[in-house]
C-alpha positions, 0 to 999 in steps of 0.5 A, spaced: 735 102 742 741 097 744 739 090 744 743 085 748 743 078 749 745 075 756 744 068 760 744 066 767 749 070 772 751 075 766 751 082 766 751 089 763 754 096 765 750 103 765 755 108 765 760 107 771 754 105 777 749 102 775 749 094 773 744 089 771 745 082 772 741 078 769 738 072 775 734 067 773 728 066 767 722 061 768 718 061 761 717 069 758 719 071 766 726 074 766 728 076 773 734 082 773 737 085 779 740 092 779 746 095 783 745 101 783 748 108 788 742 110 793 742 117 789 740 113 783 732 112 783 730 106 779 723 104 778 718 099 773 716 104 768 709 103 770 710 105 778 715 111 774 708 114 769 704 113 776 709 117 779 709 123 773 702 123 774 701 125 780 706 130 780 703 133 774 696 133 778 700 136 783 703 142 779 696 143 776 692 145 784 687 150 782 687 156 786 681 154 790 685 148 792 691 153 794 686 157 798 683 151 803 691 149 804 693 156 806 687 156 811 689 149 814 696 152 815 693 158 818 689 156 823 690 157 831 693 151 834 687 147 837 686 147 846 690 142 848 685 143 855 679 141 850 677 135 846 674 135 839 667 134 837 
């Protein structure tokens, strides 16, 4: 792991696209702001775990799971002329 120190208003480079400046600090708080191209996804490693946990679960339907989605798709469409109950 690189460690680097930077103040108020000073930045760092990740390759050729992405920077981080380094905004304001308040006590343990540092904000950063990141400038990156739109392609480049950028998360909180928290929100980045929740994200490959749901892809996982998602990876991981059961069959039956499969089943139900594949009758929902199949279905006829539902008469316009007649309202649900």
């Amino acid at each position: 792991m690189l460690i680097l120190a930077r103040r108020i208003g000073e930045s760092i480079m990740v390759g050729d696209q992405v920077e981080i400046s380094v905004v304001d600090i308040k006590g343990d708080q540092v904000k950063l702001g990141i400038k990156a191209p739109s392609q480049v996804k950028v998360y909180r490693r928290e929100v980045y775990a929740a994200i490959q946990e749901e892809n996982r679960a998602a990876a991981a339907a059961s069959p039956q799971t499969l089943e139900t989605l594949n009758d929902l798709i199949s279905r006829p469409p539902a008469d316009p002329g007649k309202s649900p109950r």
